[in-house]
Every structure is written in structure tokens, then in C-alpha cells.
C-alpha positions in Angstrom: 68.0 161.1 92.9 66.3 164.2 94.9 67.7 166.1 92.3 65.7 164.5 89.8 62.5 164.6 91.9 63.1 168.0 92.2 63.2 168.9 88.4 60.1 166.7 88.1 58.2 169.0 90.5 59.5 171.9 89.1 58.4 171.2 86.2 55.0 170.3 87.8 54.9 173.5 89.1 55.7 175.7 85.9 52.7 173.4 84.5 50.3 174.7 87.1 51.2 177.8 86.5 50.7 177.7 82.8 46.9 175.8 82.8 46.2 176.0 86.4 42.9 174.1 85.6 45.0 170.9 85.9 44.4 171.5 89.7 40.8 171.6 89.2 40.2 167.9 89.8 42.3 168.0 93.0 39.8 170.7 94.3 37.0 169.0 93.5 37.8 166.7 95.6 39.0 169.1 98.5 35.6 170.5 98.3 33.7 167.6 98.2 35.9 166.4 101.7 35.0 169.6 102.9 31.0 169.3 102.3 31.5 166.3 103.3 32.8 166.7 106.7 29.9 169.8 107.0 27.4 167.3 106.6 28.9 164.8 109.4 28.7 167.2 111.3 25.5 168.3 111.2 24.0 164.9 111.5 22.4 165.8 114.7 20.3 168.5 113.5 17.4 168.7 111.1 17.1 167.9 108.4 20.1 165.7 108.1 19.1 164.2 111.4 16.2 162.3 109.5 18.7 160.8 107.5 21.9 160.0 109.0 21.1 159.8 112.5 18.9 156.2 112.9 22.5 154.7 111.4 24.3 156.6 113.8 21.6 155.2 116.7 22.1 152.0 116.0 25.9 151.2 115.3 27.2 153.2 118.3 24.5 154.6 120.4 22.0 157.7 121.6 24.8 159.7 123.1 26.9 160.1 120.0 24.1 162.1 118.6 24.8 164.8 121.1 27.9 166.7 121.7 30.2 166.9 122.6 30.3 162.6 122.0 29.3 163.6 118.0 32.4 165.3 117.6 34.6 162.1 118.6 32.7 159.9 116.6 33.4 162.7 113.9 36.8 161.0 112.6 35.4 157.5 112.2 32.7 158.9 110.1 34.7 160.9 108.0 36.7 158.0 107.2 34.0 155.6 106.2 32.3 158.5 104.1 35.8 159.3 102.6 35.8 155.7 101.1 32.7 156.1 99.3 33.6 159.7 98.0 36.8 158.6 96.9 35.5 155.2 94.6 32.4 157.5 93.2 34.5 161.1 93.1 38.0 160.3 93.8 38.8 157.7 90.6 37.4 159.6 88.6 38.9 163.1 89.5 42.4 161.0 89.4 41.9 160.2 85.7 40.3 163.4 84.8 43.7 164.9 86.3 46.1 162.2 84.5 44.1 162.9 81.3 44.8 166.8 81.7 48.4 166.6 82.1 48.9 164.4 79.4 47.4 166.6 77.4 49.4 169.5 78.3 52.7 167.3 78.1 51.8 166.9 74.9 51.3 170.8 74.1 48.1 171.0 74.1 45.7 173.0 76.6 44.5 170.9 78.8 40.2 170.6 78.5 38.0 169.1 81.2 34.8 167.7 79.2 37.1 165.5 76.7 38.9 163.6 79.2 35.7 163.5 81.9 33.9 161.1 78.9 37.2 159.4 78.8 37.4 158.4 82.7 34.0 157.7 83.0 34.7 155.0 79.9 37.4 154.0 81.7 35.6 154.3 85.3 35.4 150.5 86.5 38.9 149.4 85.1 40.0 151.9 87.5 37.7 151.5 90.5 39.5 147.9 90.2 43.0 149.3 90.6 41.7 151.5 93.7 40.0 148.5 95.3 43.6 146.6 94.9 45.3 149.2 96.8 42.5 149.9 99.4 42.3 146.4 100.2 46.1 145.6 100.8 45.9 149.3 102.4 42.8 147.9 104.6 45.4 144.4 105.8 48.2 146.1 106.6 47.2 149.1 108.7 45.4 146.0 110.4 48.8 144.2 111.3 50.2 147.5 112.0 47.7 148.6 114.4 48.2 145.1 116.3 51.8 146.3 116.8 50.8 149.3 117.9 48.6 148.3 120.8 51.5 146.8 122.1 54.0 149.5 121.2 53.2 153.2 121.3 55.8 155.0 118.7 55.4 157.6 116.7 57.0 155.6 114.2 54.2 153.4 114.4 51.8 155.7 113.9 53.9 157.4 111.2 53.5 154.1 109.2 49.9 153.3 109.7 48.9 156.6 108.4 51.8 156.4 105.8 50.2 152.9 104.7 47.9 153.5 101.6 50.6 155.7 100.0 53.5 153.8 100.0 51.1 151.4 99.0 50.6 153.1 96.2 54.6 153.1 95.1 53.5 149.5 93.8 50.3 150.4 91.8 51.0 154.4 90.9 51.9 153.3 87.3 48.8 151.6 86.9 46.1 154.4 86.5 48.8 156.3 84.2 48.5 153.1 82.2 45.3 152.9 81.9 44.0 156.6 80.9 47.5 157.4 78.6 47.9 153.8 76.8 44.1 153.0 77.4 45.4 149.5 78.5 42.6 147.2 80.5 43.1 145.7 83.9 45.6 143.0 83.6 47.4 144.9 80.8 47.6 148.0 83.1 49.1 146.4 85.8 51.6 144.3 84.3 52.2 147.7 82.2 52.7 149.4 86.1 55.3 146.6 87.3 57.6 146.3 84.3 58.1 150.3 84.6 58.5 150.4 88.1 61.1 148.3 87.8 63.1 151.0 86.1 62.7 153.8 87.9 61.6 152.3 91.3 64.2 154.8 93.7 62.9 157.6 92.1 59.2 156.7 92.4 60.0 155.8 96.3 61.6 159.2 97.0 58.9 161.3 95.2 56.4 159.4 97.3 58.6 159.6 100.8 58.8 163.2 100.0 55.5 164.3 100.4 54.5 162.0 103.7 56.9 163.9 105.8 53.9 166.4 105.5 52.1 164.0 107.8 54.7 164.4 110.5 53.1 167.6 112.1 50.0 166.3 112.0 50.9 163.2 113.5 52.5 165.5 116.4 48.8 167.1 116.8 47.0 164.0 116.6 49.2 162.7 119.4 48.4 165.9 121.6 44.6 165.7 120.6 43.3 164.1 123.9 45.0 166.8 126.1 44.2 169.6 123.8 40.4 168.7 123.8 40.5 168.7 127.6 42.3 172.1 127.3 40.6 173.8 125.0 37.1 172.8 123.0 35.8 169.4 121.0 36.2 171.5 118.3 39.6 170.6 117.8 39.0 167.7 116.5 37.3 169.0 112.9 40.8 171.4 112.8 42.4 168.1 112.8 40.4 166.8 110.4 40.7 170.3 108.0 44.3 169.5 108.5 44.4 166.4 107.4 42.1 167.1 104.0 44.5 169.8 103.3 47.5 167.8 103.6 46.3 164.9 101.4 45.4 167.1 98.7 48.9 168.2 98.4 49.9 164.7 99.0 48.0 163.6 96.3 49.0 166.3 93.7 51.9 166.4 94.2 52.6 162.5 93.4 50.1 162.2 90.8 51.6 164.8 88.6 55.2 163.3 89.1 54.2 159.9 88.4 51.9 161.3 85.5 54.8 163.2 83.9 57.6 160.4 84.5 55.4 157.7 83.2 54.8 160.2 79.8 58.8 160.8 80.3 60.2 157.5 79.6 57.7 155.1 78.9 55.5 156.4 76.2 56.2 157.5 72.8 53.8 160.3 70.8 
């Protein structure tokens, strides 16, 4: 089974090499988390101050408009703005990325214009697959977080910041569905299920995989408290780099490998 996974990302790999613009989408959205990020943290100052900061005043108060208190609120922030970067940027980037591949699966050098008209026709059949996931992603790393209160584990914390991706072993057919067979919602995602099916161990341990990235950051988010009390506030946007960094991968990583085992065995040209 690994062994498989392993081919798959080699083959991934000798891709990248080949058309390395396939990664392009992937650092669009690095960059865009980046800038983003930037921007949070300048909310205090002019001129994003005139902007961002009455928001900031009146959901959690004066103080977090001064430091070090606007580097803690930083994280919450990012999060919220990540949502909205993702459903505008982040769908579409996916799809532009799926559209690439398939292209060069087929042979053919990959080009970003032709499939950027094609996932912005396809734009709100896929915002509807990301809202799926993010919702069920949204519940359970509610239930989880109830469980942790009670019970500090690093397991715990492993799962609730393991929660949207393994979420995404249930839906990650669904966008490959949807930009390759140009299937609509419904069709998409009864397309996603009946494949799963079939190769569900491999998609689970090409998914697995990856996460175990997230175990030294989980390790430095434990020790962030102490560290901040150590060292500087400042810690806290290296956590956040981190964790931008490590998602990217995450996400290339099992995007191509679902992308190229869904073109694999599923679809005929």
C-alpha cells in the first residue's frame, strides 16, 4: 500500500520537475497567506488601521490593538481571514491545479489561462463541495475541542488540527470530478463516493502521510506559551509561517495524488 503511494508521488515529483508551473497555483496561495498574515499584522498602524482596526475594537477590545496583545489575537485573525481567502482564492487555485495536471497526464503542457476560464465556469459547483467539507470540518473540531477541555493530549490536539483533512478523504474525489469529467454537484459527489470505494486504503494512507508533518508543529504550538515568556511575541507569526508552509505541502502533495489516481483508474481519454 505505501508502496503504491510512493510510486504515485514519485511520479508527482518527476511531473514537477518536468512543467514546474503546475506548482504555481499552490504558490499563489502561499503568497496570498503570506500577504495576508502581513496585513493582520499591521492592522494597528496606518493606513490599515482605518480599516481593520474599528472591527478589531469592537469584537475583542482596545488593548488588542496594541502589542504585544495584537500579536495573540494574530492566530484567531489569521484563521478567519484564511476562510475567506480560501472560498475566493483557494477553490479556484485547487481547480486551476487539477486542470494542469490533467493536462500534463494527458501529454500535454500544462497552460494556466485555459483552465483559469474553466474553474471560474466551474467556480460555485466547487465553492459547494468546499462549504460541505468546511462545515462538517467546522462540527467536528467543535466536539473535539469539548473533549479536549477535559483532556489535554497531544493526540487530541493532533486530531483537531488533523480534522479538515481527513475530512477531506471523504470528498477528495469530488473536485477531481468536477473539473476532469465536468460533472455538476450531485453528479460529482456521487461520482467521488462510488470511487472511493475502490481505492479507499490507498486514499487514507496518502492523506495520513502528509499530517504527520503537523506533528512538529504541534510540539511547538504546545511550547508556545513558555517560549513567548522566554523569548519575544514574535514567536507566534514563526508559528504561524510554519504552519502556512506546512499546509502548502500538505495540500500539494495530496492534490496531485488524488488528481493522478482519479485520471489513473477512473477515467478513460
Amino acid at each position: 500500500m505505501i508502496k503504491s503511494v510512493i510510486l504515485i508521488w514519485k511520479e508527482c515529483f518527476l511531473m514537477f520537475k518536468r512543467y514546474p508551473r503546475i506548482l504555481s497555483p499552490f504558490f499563489v496561495v502561499l503568497v496570498t497567506n503570506i500577504l495576508i498574515l502581513y496585513i493582520l499584522y499591521l492592522i494597528p498602524q496606518k493606513p490599515i488601521s482605518y480599516l481593520l482596526a474599528p472591527p478589531v475594537r469592537v469584537f475583542w477590545g482596545e488593548k488588542f490593538l496594541h502589542y504585544p496583545f495584537n500579536l495573540f489575537l494574530l492566530p484567531k485573525l489569521f484563521y478567519y481571514a484564511n476562510i475567506l481567502s480560501t472560498s475566493l482564492i483557494g477553490v479556484l487555485m485547487t481547480a486551476l491545479a487539477i486542470g494542469m495536471i490533467k493536462e500534463s497526464y494527458l501529454g500535454y503542457i500544462p497552460t494556466i489561462g485555459k483552465n483559469l476560464f474553466l474553474s471560474l465556469r466551474k467556480y460555485f459547483t466547487l465553492l459547494m463541495v468546499w462549504i460541505v467539507i468546511l462545515v462538517l470540518s467546522e462540527t467536528l473540531t467543535r466536539i473535539f475541542r469539548s473533549i479536549e477541555y477535559r483532556n489535554h493530549s497531544l493526540f487530541i490536539s493532533y486530531l483537531i488540527n488533523s480534522i479538515g483533512i481527513f475530512i477531506q478523504l471523504f470528498f477528495i474525489y469530488t473536485m477531481p470530478a468536477i473539473v476532469v469529467e465536468d460533472r455538476k454537484f450531485f453528479s460529482g459527489l456521487k461520482e467521488n463516493f462510488s470511487f472511493l470505494k475502490n481505492v479507499f486504503l490507498t486514499t487514507f494512507t496518502f492523506i495520513l502521510l502528509p499530517t504527520l508533518f503537523y506533528f512538529p508543529l504541534l510540539g511547538f504550538n504546545k511550547l508556545l506559551p513558555s517560549m513567548i515568556e522566554r523569548f519575544f511575541p514574535e514567536v507566534i507569526i514563526i508559528f504561524i509561517l510554519a504552519s502556512i508552509f506546512i499546509s502548502t505541502i500538505i495540500d500539494i502533495l495530496i492534490t496531485t495524488a488524488s488528481t493522478l489516481i482519479f485520471l489513473k483508474k477512473r477515467v478513460n481519454f
